[in-house]
Kinemage of the C-alpha trace (Angstrom):
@kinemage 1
@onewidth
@group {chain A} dominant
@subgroup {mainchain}
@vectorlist {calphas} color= white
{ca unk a 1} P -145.249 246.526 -9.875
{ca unk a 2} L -144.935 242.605 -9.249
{ca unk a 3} L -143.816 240.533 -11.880
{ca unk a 4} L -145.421 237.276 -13.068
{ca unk a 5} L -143.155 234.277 -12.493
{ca unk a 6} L -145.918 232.066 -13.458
{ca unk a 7} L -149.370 232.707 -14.241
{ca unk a 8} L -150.579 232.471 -10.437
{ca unk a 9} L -147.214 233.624 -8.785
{ca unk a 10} L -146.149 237.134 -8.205
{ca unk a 11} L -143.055 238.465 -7.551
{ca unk a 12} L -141.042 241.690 -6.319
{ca unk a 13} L -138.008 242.621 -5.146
{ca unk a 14} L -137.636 246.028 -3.381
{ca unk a 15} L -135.206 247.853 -0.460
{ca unk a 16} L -133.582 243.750 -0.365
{ca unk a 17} L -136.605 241.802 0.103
{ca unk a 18} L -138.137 239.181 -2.226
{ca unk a 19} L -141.422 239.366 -2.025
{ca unk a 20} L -143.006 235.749 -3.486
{ca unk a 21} L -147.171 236.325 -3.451
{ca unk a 22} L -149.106 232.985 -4.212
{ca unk a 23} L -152.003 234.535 -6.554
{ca unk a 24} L -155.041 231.683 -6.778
{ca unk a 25} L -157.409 233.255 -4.009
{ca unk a 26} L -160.237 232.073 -5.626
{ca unk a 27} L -159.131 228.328 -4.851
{ca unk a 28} L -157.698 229.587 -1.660
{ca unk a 29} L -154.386 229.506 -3.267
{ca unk a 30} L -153.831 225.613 -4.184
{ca unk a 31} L -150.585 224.888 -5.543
{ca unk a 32} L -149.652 223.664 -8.764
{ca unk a 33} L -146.825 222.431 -10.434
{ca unk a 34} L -146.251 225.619 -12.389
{ca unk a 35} L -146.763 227.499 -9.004
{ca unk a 36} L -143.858 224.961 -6.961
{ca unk a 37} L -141.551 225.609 -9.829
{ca unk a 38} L -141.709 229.276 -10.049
{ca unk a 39} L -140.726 229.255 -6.069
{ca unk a 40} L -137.941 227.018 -6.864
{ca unk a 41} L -136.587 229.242 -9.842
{ca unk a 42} L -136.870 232.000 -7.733
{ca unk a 43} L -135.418 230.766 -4.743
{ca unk a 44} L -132.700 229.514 -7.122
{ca unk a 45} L -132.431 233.505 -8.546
{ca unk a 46} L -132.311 234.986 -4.812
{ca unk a 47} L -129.505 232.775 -3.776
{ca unk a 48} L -127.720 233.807 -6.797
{ca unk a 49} L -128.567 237.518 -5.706
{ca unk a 50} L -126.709 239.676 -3.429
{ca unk a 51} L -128.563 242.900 -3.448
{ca unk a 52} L -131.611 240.024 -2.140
{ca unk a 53} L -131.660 239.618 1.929
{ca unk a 54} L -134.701 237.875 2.503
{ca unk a 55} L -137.345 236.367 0.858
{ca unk a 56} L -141.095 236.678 2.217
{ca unk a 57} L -143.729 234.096 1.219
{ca unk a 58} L -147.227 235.181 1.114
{ca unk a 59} L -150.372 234.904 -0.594
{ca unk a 60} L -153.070 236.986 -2.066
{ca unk a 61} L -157.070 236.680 -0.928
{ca unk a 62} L -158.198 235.067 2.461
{ca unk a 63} L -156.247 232.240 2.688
{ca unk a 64} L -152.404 231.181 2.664
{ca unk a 65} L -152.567 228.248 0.550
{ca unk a 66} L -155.099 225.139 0.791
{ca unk a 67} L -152.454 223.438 0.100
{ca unk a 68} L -152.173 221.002 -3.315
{ca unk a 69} L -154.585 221.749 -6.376
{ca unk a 70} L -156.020 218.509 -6.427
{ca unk a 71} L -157.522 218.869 -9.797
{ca unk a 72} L -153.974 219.674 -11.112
{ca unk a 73} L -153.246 216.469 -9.311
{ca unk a 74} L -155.922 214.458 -10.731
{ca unk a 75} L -154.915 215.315 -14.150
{ca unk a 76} L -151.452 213.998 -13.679
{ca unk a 77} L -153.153 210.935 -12.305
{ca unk a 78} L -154.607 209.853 -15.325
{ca unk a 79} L -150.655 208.877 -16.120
{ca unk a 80} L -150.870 204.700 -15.811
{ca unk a 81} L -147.834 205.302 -13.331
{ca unk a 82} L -148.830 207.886 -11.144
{ca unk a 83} L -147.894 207.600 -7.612
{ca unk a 84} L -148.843 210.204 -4.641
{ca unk a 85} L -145.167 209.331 -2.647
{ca unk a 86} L -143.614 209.899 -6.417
{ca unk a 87} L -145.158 213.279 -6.388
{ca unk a 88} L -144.135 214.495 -2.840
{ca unk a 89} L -140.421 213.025 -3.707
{ca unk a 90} L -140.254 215.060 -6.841
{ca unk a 91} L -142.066 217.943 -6.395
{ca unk a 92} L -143.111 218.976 -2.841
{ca unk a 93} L -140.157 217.688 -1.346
{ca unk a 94} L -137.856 219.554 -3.335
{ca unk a 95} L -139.547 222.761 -2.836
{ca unk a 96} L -139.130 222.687 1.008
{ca unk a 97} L -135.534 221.284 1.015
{ca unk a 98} L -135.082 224.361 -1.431
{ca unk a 99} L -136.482 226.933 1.374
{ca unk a 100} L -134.431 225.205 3.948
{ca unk a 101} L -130.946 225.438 2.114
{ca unk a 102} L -131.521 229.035 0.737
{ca unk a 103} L -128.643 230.914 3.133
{ca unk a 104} L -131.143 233.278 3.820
{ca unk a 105} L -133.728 234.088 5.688
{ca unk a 106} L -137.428 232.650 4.392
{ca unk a 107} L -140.294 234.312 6.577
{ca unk a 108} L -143.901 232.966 5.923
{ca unk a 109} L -146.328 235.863 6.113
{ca unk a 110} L -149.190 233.646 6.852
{ca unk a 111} L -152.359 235.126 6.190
{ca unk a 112} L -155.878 232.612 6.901
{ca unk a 113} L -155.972 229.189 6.109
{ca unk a 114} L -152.578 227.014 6.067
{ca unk a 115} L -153.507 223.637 4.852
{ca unk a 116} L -151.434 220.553 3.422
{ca unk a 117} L -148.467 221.226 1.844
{ca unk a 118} L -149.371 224.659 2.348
């Protein structure tokens, strides 16, 4: 059975492979903060991990990801010194320098819509 890494992030780990599962299909899988830091912990875990070969990022429902939650967004823009670039710098950018250092393979099982940042 999956484990929760966050409350809308799944994972499992089985025969070598790291199964990530994006679990928000009723916003078409929007990332949040919470989400992009339970991929980066992980990520951070399977490099760590010998007996994991691969990692596989999906998603549950009809879509991949819509990319961004904007109303997570929007709440974090009620900060006086909120800046979009300062987001993507701290927290999107990470995430995808993460999946491109990570010594193994990271295959995206795409299923539906792939939108933004997703």
């Amino acid at each position: 059975m999956p484990a929760t890494i966050a409350p809308e992030l799944l994972a499992e780990t089985k025969d070598g492979v790291l199964t990530l599962t994006l679990n928000r299909p009723e916003v078409l899988n929007a990332l949040t903060m919470g989400m992009m830091k339970g991929i980066s912990d992980a990520l951070k875990k399977a490099a760590a991990d010998k007996d994991v070969k691969v990692v596989v990022l999906t998603a549950a429902g009809r879509a991949f990801c819509a990319g961004a939650d904007l109303g997570d967004l929007k709440k974090r823009q009620s900060a006086a010194a909120f800046s979009l670039g300062d987001e993507l710098r701290q927290h999107f950018n990470p995430l995808i320098a993460a999946i491109r250092r990570l010594e193994k393979p990271v295959i995206g099982a795409i299923n539906g819509l792939a939108a933004g940042a997703g």
